[in-house]
Each structure stands twice: as structure tokens, then as C-alpha cells.
C-alpha positions as CSV (number, residue, x, y, z in Angstrom):
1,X,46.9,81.6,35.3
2,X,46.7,78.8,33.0
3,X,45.3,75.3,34.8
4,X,47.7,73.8,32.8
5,X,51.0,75.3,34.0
6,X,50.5,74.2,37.5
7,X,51.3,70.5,38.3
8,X,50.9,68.8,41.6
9,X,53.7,66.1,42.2
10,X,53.7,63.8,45.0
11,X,57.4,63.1,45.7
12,X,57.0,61.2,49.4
13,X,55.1,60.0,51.9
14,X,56.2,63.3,53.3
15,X,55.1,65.8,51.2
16,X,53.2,66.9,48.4
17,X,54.9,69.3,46.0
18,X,53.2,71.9,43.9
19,X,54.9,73.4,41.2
20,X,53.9,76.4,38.8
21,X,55.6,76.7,35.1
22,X,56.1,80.3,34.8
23,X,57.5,82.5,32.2
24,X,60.9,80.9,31.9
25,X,61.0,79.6,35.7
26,X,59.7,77.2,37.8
27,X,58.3,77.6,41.4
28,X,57.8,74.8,43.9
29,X,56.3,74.8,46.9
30,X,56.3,71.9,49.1
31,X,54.1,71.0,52.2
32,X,54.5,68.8,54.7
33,X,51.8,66.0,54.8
34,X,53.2,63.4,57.5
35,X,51.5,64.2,60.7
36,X,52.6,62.2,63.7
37,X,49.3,60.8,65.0
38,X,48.8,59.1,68.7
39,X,47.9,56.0,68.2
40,X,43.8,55.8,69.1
41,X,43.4,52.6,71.1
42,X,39.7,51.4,71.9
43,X,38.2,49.2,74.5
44,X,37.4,45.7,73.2
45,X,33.8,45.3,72.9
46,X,32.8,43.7,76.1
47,X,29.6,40.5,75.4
48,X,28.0,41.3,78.7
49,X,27.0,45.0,77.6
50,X,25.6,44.1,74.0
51,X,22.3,42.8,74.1
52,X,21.9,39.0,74.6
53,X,20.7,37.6,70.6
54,X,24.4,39.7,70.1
55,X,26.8,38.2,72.1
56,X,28.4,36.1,69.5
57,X,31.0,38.1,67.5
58,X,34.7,38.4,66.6
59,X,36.3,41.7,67.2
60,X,39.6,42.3,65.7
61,X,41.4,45.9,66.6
62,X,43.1,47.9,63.7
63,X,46.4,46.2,62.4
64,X,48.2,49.9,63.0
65,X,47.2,50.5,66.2
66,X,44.8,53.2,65.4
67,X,40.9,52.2,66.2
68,X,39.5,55.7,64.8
69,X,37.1,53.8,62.4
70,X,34.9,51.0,63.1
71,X,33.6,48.1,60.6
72,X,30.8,46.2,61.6
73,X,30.6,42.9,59.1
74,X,27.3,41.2,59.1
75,X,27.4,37.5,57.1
76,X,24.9,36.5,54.6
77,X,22.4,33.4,55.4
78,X,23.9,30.0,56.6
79,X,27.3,31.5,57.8
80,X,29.0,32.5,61.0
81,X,30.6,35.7,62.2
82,X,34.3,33.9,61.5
83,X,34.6,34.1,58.4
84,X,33.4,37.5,57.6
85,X,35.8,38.8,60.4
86,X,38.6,37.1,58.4
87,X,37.5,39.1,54.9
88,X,37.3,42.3,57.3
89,X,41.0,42.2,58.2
90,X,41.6,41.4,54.2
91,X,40.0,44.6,53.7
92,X,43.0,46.4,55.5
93,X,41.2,49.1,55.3
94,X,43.7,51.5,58.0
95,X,42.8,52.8,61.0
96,X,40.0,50.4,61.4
97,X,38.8,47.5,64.1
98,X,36.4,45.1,62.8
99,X,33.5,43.6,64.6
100,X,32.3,40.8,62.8
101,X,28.7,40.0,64.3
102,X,26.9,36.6,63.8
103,X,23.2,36.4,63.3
104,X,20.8,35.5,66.7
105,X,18.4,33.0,64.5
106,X,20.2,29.5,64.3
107,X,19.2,27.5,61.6
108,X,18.3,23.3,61.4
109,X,21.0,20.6,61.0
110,X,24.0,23.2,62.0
111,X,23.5,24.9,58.8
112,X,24.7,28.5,60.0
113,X,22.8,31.5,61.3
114,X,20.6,34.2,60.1
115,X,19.5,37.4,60.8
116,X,15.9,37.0,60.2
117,X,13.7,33.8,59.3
118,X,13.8,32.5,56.3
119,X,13.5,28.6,56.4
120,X,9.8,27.1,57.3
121,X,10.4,23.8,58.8
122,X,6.7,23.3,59.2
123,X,6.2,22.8,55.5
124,X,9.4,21.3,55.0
125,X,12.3,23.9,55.1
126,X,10.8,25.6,52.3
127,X,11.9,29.6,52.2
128,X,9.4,32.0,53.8
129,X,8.1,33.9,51.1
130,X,7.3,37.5,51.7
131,X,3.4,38.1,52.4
132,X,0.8,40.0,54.3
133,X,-0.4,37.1,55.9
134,X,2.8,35.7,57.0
135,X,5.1,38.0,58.8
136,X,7.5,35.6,60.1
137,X,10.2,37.1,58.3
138,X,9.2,40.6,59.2
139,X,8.8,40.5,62.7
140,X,12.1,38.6,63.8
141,X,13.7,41.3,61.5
142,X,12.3,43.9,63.9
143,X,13.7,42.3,66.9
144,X,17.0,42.2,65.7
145,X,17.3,45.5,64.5
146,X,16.3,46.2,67.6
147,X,19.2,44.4,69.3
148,X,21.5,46.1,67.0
149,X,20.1,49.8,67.7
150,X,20.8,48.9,71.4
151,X,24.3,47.4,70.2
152,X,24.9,50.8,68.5
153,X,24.2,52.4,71.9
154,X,26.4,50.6,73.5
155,X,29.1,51.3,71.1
156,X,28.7,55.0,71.4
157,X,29.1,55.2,74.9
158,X,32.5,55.5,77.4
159,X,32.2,51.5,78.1
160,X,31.6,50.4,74.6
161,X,34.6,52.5,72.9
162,X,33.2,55.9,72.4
163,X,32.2,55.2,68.7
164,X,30.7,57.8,67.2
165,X,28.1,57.1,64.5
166,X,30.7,58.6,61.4
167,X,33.4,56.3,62.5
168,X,31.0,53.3,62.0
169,X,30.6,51.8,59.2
170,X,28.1,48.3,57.8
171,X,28.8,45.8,55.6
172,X,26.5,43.1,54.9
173,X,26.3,40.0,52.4
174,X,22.6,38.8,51.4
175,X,20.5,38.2,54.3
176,X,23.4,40.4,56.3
177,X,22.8,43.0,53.7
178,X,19.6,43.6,54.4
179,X,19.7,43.8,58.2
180,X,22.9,46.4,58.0
């Protein structure tokens, strides 16, 4: 058969329609794509079972009713979880809650949160350069990773929604980037 005699239509939401240009006639099949789903409804994510550094979050369920996805937003340096939980539900992406985490390390002067540190105020909130010798930065990376493998944990299991690790997906901005 010639690729280019068949033609793939989509007509509906219903149905997607394949058709074949034969000599002198057409054929058309047409199959059924709308599938009645049950809507997948999770438990929301309950503060006293993530670990304490992670207790500070925004969780917003899925705008259709269906939690079968999972994003997990994580804010660059100086933010809070709010507004990263407000671009999540811009996202729209379907069938998916977002939990919008805020970083455990609070910085000076109500400037926001981080994940990791990154301001010295011993040398007058100067950034933490990377080095062998100081590993500041490094280590309180460590512990929150840390927190969030045991926040992963939680997620996975009956109390925390059942998540399984495909269904979960991280986003991250800067300092957030690096940590998801």
C-alpha cells in the first residue's frame, strides 16, 4: 500500500477516523476513543507525615477531578511555595494535583526561602561560593534531599496517596532546580 493513500482524520473528541484511498473508493474505519474514566480522587497530603523542614506547602487537587498525576513545584531562591503553586494550576496540565513545596532554609530580612545555603551573613550576605573548603552549601543540600526522599516515601504509601514514582513529576526554578 502506498503511505500516502491512507489519511488519519480526527473528526471528534469521540473518535478518530482512518480512511484508505483505494482504487476508485474510499474506506473508513472509525474507532471509538472517549473512554468513560472514574474519576481518581487522592488523599490530601497530610503535614504531620512529611518530614518536619517540609511541612510548609500548598497542595492543589486536579481541576478535573482526576489525581492520576502528581506535580511537585519547587521555587527558585528568595520565594515561597505560593506562588509557584499558582503557575502549577496555570500549567493545567489534566489529570494532575500540584504540590507546591517551600524551601526549609529561611533567609535574613524576610527575604524568602531556599533550598540550600547560599547567603554568608558572616561576611556580609555575600553568596557562598562553591569550594572544597567550604561545604556549607553542600551539606544542607544533603539534608534536604534527604527530607524530600522521605517525603517521596511518604507519598508512595496508602496514607500519603498511593503515588507511584511515574505519576510524579519535578519542576524546579534556580535554586529549586537544582534540588528537584
Amino acid at each position: 500500500m502506498d503511505p500516502s493513500q491512507l489519511q488519519v482524520h480526527q473528526r471528534d473528541a469521540d473518535a478518530c477516523v482512518v480512511c484508505i484511498r483505494g482504487h476508485d473508493q474510499l474506506t473508513e474505519w472509525r474507532f471509538e476513543t472517549k473512554r468513560t474514566v472514574k474519576p481518581l480522587t487522592r488523599p490530601d497530603p497530610q503535614r504531620n507525615l512529611f518530614p518536619a523542614v517540609l511541612q510548609d506547602f500548598v497542595y492543589t487537587a486536579s481541576s478535573d477531578g482526576t489525581d492520576s498525576n502528581l506535580l511537585v513545584t519547587f521555587h527558585g531562591l528568595g520565594d515561597t511555595a505560593g506562588p509557584f503553586s499558582k503557575l502549577g494550576e496555570k500549567f493545567a496540565l489534566p489529570q494532575t494535583a500540584v504540590l507546591s513545596l517551600q524551601g526549609p532554609i529561611a533567609l535574613p530580612f524576610d527575604m524568602g526561602f531556599g533550598w540550600f545555603e547560599a547567603i554568608d551573613l558572616e561576611r556580609g550576605g555575600d553568596l557562598i561560593r562553591p569550594s572544597k573548603a567550604d561545604r556549607r552549601r553542600t551539606m544542607t543540600l544533603v539534608k534536604t534531599l534527604s527530607a524530600l526522599d522521605q517525603m517521596l516515601e511518604v507519598l508512595g504509601s496508602e496514607a500519603g496517596g498511593s503515588w507511584r514514582p511515574e505519576e510524579i513529576i519535578l519542576f524546579g526554578f534556580s535554586q529549586g532546580g537544582t534540588t528537584a
